[in-house]
N, CA, C and O of each residue as an XYZ file, in Angstrom:
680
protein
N      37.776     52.071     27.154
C      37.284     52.122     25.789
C      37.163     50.701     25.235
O      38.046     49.854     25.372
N      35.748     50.461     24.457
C      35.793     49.197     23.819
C      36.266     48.842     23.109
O      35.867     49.433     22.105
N      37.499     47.661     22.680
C      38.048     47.509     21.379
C      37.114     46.516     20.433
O      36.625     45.405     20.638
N      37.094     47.260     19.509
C      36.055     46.406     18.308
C      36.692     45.217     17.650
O      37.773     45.298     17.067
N      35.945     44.035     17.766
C      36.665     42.696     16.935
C      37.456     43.507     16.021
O      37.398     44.728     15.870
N      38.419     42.417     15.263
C      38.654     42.932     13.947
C      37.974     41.697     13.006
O      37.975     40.524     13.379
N      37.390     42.159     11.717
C      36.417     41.377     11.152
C      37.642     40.355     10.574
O      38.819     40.615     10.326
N      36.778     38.912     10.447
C      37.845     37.965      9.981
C      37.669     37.894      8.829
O      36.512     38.067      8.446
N      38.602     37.646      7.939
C      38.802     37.692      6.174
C      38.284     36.047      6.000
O      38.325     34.948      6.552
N      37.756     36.789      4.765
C      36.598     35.642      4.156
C      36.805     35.574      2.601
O      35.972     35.049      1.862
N      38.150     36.229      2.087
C      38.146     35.213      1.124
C      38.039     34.055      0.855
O      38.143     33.137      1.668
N      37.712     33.896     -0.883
C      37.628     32.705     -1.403
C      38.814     32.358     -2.205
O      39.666     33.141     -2.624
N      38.757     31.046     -2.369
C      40.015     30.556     -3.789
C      39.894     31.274     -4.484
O      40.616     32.262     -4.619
N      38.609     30.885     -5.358
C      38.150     31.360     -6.502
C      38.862     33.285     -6.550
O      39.854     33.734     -7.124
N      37.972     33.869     -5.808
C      38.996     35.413     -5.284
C      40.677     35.241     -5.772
O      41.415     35.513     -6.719
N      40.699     34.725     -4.694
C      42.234     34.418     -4.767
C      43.112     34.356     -5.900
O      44.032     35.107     -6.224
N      42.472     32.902     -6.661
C      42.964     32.642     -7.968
C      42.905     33.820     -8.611
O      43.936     34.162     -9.191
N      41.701     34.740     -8.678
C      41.475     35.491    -10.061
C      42.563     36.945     -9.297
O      42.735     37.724    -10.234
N      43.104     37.366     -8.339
C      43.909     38.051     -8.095
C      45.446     37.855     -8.265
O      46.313     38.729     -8.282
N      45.606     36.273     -8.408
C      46.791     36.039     -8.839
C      47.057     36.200    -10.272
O      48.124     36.621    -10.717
N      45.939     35.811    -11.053
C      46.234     35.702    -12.314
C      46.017     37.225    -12.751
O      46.169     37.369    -13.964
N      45.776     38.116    -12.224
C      45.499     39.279    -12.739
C      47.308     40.151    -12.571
O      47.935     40.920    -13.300
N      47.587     39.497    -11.217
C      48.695     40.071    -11.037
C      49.793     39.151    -11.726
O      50.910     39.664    -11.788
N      49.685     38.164    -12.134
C      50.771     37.811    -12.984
C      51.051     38.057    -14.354
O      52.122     37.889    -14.936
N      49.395     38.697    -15.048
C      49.658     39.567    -15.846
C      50.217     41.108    -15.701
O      50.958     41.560    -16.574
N      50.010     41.527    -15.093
C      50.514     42.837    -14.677
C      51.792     43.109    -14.208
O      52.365     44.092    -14.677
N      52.528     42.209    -13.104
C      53.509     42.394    -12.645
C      55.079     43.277    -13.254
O      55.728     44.210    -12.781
N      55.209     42.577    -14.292
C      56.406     43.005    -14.924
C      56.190     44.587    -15.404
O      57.183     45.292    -15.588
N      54.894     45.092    -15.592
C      54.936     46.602    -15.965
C      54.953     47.394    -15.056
O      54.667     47.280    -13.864
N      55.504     48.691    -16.005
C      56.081     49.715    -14.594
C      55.042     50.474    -13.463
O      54.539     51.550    -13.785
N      54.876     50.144    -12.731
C      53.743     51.144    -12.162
C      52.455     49.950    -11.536
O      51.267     50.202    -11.332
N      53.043     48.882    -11.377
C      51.804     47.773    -11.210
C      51.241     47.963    -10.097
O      50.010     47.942    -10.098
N      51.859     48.171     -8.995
C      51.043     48.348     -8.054
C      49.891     49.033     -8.081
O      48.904     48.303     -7.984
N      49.642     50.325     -8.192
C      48.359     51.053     -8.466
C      47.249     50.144     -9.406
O      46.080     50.386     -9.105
N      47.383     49.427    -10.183
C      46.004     48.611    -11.002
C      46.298     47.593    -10.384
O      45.580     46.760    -10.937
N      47.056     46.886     -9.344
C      46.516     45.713     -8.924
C      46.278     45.704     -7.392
O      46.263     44.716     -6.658
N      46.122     46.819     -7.107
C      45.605     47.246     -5.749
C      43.865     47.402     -6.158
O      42.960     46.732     -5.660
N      43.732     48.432     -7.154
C      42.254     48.722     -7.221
C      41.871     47.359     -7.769
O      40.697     47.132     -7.477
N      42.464     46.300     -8.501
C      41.549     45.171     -9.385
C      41.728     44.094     -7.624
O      40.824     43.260     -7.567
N      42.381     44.065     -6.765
C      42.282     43.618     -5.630
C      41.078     44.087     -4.661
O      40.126     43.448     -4.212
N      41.331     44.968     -4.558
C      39.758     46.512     -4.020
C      38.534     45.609     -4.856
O      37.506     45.128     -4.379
N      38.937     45.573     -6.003
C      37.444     45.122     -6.864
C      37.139     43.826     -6.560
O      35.931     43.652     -6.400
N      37.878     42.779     -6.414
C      37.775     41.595     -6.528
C      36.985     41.078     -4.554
O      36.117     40.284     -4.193
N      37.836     41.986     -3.864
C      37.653     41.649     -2.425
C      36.513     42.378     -1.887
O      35.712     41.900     -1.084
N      36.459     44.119     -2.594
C      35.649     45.371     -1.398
C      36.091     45.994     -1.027
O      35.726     47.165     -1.127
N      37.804     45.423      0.046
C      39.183     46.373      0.727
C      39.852     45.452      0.078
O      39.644     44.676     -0.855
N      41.040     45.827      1.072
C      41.975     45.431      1.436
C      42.966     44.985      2.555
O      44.036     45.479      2.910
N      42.278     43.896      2.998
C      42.720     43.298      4.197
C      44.545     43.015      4.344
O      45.356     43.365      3.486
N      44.812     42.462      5.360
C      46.651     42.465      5.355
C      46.955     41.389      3.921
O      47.708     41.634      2.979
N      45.941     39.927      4.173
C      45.738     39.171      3.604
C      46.292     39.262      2.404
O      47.354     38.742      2.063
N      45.301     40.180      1.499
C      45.479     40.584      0.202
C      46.566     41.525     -0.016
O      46.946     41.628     -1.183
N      47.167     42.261      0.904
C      48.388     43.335      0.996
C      49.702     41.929      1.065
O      50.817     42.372      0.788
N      49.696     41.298      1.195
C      50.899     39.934      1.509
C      50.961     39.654      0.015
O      51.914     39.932     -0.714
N      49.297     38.799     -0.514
C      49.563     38.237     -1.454
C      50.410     39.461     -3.065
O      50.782     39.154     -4.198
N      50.382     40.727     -2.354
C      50.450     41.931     -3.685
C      51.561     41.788     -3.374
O      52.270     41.475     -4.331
N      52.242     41.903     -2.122
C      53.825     42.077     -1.764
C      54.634     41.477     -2.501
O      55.496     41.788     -3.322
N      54.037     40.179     -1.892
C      54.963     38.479     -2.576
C      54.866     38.848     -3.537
O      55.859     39.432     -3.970
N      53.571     38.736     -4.505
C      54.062     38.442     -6.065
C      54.253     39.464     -6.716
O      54.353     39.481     -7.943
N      54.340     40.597     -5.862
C      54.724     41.781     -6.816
C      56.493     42.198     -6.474
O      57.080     42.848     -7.338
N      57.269     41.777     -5.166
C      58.563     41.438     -5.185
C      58.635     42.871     -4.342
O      59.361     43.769     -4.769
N      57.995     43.019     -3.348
C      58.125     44.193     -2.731
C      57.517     44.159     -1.246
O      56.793     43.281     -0.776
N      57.966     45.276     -0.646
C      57.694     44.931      0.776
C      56.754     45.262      1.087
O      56.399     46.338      0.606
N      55.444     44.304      2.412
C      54.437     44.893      2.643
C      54.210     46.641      3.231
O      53.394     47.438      2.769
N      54.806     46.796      3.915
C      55.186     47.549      3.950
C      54.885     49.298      3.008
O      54.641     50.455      3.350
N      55.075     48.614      1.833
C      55.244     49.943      0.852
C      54.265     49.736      0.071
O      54.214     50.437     -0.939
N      52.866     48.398      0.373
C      52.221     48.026     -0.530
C      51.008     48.518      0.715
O      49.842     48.687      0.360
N      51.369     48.692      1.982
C      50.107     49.117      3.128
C      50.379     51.110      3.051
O      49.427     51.836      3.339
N      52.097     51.881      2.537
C      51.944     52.682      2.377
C      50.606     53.443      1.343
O      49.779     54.331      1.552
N      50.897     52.659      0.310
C      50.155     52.951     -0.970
C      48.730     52.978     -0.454
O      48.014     53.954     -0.680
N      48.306     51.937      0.228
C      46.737     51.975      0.833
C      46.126     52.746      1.804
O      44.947     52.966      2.081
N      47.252     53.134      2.290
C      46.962     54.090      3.441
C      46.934     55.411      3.351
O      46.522     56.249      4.153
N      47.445     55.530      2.225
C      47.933     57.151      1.539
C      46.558     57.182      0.379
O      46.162     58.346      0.326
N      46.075     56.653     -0.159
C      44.887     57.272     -1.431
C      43.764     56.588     -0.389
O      43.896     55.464      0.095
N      42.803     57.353     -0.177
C      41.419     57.643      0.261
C      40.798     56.353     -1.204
O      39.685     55.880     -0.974
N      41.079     56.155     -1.753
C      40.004     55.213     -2.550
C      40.085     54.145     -1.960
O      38.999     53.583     -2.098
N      41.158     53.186     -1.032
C      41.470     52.338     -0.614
C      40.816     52.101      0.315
O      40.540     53.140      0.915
N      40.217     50.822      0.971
C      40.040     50.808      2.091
C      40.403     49.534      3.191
O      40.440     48.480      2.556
N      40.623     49.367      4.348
C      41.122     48.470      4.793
C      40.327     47.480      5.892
O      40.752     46.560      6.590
N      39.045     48.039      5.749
C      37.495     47.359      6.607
C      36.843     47.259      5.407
O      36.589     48.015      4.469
N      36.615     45.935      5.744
C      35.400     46.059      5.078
C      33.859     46.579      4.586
O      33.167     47.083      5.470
N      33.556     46.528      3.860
C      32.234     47.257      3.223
C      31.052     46.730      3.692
O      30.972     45.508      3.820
N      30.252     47.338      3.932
C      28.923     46.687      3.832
C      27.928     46.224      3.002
O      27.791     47.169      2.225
N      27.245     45.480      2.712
C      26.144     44.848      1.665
C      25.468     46.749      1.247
O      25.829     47.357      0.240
N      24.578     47.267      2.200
C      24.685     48.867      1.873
C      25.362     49.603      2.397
O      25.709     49.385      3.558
N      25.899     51.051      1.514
C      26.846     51.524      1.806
C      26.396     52.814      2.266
O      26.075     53.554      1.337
N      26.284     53.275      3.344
C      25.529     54.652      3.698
C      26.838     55.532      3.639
O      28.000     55.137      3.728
N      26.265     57.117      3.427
C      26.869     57.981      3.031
C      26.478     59.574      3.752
O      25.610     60.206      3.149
N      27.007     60.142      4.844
C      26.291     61.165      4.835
C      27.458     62.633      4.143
O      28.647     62.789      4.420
N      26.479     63.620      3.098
C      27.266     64.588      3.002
C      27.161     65.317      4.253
O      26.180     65.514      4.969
N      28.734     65.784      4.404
C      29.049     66.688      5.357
C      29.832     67.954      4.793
O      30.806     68.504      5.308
N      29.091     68.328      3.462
C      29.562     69.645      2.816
C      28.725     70.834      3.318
O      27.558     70.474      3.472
N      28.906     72.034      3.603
C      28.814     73.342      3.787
C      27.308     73.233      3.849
O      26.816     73.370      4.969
N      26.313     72.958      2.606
C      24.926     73.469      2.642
C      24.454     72.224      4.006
O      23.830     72.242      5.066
N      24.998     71.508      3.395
C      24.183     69.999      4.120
C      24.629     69.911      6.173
O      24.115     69.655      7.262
N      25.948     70.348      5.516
C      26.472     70.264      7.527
C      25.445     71.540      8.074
O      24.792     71.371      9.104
N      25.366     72.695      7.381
C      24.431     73.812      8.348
C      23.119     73.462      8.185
O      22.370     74.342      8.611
N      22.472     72.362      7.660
C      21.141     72.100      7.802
C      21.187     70.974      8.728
O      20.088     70.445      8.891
N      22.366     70.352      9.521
C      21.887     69.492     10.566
C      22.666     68.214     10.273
O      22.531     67.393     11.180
N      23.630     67.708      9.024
C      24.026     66.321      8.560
C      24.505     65.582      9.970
O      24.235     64.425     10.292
N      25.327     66.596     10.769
C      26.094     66.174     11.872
C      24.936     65.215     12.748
O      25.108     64.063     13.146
N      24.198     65.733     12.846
C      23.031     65.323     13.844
C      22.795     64.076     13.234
O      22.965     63.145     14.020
N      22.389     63.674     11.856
C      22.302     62.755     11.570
C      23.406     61.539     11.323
O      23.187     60.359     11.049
N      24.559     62.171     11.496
C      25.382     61.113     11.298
C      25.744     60.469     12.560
O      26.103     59.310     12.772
N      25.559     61.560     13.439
C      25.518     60.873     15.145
C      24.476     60.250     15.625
O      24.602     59.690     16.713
N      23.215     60.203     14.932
C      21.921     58.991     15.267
C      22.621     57.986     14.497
O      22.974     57.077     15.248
N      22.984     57.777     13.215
C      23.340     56.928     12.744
C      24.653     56.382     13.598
O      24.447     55.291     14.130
N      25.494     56.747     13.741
C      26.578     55.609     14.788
C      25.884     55.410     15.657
O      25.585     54.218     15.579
N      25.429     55.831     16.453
C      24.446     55.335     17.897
C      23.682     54.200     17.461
O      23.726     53.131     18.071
N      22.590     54.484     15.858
C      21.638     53.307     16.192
C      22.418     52.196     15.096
O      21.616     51.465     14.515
N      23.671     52.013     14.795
C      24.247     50.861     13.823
C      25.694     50.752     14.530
O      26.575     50.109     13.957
N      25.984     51.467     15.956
C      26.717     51.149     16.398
C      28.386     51.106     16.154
O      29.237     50.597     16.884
N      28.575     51.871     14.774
C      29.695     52.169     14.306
C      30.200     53.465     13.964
O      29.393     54.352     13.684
N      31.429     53.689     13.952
C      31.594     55.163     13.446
C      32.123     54.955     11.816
O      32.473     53.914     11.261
N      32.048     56.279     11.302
C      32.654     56.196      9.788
C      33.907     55.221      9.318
O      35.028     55.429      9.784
N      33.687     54.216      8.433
C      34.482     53.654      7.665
C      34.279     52.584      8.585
O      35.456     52.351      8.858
N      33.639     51.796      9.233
C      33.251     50.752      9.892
C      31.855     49.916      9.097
O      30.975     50.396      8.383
N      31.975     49.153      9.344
C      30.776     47.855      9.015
C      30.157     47.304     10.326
O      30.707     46.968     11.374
N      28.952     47.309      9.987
C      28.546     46.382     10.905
C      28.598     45.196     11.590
O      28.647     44.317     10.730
N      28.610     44.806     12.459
C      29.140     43.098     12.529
C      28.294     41.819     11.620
O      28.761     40.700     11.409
N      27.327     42.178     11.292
C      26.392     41.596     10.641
C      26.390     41.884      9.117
O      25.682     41.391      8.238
N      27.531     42.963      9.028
C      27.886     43.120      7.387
C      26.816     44.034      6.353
O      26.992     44.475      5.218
N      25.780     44.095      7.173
C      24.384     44.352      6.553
C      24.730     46.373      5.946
O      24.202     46.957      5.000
N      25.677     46.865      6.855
C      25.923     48.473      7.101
C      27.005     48.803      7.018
O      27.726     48.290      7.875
N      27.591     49.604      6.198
C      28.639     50.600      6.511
C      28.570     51.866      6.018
O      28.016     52.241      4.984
N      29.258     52.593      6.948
C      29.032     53.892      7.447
C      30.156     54.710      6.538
O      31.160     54.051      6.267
N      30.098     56.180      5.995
C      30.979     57.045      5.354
C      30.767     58.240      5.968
O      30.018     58.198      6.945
N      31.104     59.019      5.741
C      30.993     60.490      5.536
C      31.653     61.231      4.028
O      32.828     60.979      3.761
N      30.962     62.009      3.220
C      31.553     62.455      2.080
C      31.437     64.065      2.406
O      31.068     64.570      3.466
N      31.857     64.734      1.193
C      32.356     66.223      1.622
C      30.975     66.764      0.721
O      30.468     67.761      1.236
N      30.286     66.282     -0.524
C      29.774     67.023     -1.283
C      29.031     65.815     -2.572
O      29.644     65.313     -3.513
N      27.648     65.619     -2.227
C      27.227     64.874     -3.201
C      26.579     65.966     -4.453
O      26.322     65.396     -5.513
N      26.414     66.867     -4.422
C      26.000     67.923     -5.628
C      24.550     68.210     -5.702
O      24.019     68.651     -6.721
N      23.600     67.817     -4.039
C      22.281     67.936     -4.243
C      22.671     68.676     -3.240
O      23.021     67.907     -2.345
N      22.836     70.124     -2.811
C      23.142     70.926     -1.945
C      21.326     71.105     -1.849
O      20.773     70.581     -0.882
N      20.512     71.823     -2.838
C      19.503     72.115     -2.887
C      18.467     71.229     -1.566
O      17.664     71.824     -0.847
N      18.728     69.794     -1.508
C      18.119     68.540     -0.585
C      18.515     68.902      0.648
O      18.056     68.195      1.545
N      19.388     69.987      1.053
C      20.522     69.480      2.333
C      19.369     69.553      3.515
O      18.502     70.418      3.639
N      19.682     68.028      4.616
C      21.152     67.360      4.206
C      20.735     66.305      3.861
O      19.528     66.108      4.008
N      21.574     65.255      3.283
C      21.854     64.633      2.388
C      22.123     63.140      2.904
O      22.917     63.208      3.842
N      21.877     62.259      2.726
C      22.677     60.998      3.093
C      21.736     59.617      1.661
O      20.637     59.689      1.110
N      22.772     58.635      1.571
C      23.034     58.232      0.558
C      22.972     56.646      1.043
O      23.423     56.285      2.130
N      22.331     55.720      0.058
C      22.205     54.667      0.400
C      22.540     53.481     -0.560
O      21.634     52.751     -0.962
N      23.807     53.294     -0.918
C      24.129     52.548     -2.228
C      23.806     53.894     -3.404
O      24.552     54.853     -3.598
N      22.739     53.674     -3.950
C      22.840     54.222     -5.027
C      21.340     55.343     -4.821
O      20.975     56.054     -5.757
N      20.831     55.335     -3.877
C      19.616     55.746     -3.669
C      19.685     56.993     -2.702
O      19.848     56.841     -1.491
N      19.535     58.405     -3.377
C      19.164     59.354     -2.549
C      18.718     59.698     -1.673
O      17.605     59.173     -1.665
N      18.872     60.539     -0.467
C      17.389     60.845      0.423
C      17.975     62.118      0.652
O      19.175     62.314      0.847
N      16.911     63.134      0.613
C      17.195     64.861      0.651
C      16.261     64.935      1.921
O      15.327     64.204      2.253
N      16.865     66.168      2.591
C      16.080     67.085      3.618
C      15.796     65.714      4.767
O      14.750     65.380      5.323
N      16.930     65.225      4.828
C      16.901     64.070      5.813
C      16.801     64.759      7.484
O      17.463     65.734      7.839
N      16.079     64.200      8.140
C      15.621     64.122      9.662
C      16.140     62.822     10.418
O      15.989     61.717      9.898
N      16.739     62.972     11.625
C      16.694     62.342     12.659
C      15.478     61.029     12.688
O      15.749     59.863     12.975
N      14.524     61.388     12.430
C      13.146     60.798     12.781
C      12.740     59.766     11.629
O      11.891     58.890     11.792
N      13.377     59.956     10.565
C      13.055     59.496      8.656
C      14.259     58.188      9.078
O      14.037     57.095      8.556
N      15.176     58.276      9.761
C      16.665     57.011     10.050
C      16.173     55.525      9.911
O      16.710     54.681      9.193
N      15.001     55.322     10.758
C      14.623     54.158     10.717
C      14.352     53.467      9.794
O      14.971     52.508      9.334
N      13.385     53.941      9.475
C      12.119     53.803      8.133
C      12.757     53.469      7.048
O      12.276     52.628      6.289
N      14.134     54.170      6.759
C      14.903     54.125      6.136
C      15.950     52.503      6.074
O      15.966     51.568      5.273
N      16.457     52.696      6.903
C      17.305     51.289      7.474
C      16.431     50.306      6.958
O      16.591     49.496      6.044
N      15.366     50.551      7.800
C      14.274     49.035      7.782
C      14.211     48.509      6.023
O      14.264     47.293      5.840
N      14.122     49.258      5.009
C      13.338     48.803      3.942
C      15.189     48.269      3.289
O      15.329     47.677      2.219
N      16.181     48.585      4.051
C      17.325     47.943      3.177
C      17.505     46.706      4.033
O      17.887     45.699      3.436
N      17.211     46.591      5.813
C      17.149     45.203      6.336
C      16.521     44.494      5.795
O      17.193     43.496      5.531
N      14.855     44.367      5.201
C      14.508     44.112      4.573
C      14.803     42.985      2.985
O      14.224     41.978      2.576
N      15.939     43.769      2.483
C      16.297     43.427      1.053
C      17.289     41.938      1.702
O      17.406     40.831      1.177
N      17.839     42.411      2.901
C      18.608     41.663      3.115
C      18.473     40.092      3.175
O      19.141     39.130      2.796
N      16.749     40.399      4.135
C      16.453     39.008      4.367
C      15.657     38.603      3.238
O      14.983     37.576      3.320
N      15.667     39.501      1.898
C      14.573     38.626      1.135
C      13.079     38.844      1.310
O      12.377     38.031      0.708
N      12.516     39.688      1.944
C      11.416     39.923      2.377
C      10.506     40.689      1.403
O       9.284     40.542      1.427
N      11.239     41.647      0.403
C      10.224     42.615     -0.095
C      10.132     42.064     -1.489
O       9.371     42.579     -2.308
C-alpha cells in the first residue's frame, strides 16, 4: 500500500501572531478551548499538530486532550483543505441515483479519497450525508456552487472550469 506524503505546514507569522493574540484573550475563560480551536480552524483551514502545540502551550494543557477535542467533533479537521472544496451527497435519494459511482471517478481522477487534498492543493474531497436538493439526486458540490443529476461523464468539464480559476485563465 502507498503511503501518502504528509502535507508540510505552511503557516505564516502573521497566522501565528493573530492566533496567539486571540488566545491570550480567551485563555483565562472557562471553556476556551472550543472558540480557540474553531478561531484556529479559521485562521489556518485545519488543524495541523503545529497549531494543536501552540493551543496546548498557551492554553496550559496537554496536547493530547487538545488532539482529543479535534478528533472527536467532525467540524475539525486535520488535512488540509483545498482552494475548492468538493462535496458529494451520499444521502438516501442521491446514493440510489448513483453518488457512489461518482465519488469513485472522483478519487480515481484527483487521486484522493475523502478528507484528502490534493498535492497541488487545487482539490479536496468530502462526502456529506444530505445537501437538501434530494429532487437533483445525485448531488455533488463545489465550494459554493451546485451541480444536480450529476454523471460520471459531466466530472471533467466540471474540474476543468475550477482548474481554470486557479491559473487565472477565465
Amino acid at each position: 500500500m502507498e503511503k501518502k506524503p504528509v502535507p508540510q505546514f505552511k503557516g505564516t507569522k502573521k497566522q501565528e501572531l493573530e492566533l496567539r493574540e486571540f488566545i491570550e484573550k480567551e485563555k483565562d475563560e472557562p471553556g476556551a478551548l472550543m472558540p480557540v480551536l474553531q478561531k484556529a480552524q479559521e485562521i489556518y483551514g485545519y488543524l495541523p499538530i503545529e497549531v494543536q502545540t501552540i493551543v496546548a502551550d498557551m492554553l496550559g494543557i496537554s496536547l493530547s486532550e487538545v488532539y482529543g477535542v479535534v478528533t472527536f467533533y467532525t467540524q475539525f479537521s486535520l488535512n488540509p483543505k483545498g482552494e475548492h472544496r468538493i462535496s458529494i451527497c451520499l444521502g438516501t435519494a442521491c446514493y440510489v441515483k448513483g453518488a457512489d459511482k461518482i465519488l469513485d471517478a472522483l478519487e480515481e481522477k484527483l487521486g484522493i479519497k475523502p478528507g484528502e487534498c490534493t498535492p497541488d492543493g487545487v482539490f479536496s474531497l468530502d462526502s456529506c450525508r444530505c445537501v437538501g436538493a434530494c429532487g437533483l439526486a445525485p448531488v455533488m458540490m463545489v465550494d459554493d456552487d451546485v451541480y444536480g443529476r450529476m454523471t460520471v461523464d459531466q466530472i471533467d468539464g466540471i474540474l476543468a472550469k475550477y482548474e481554470l480559476r486557479k491559473r487565472g485563465d477565465d
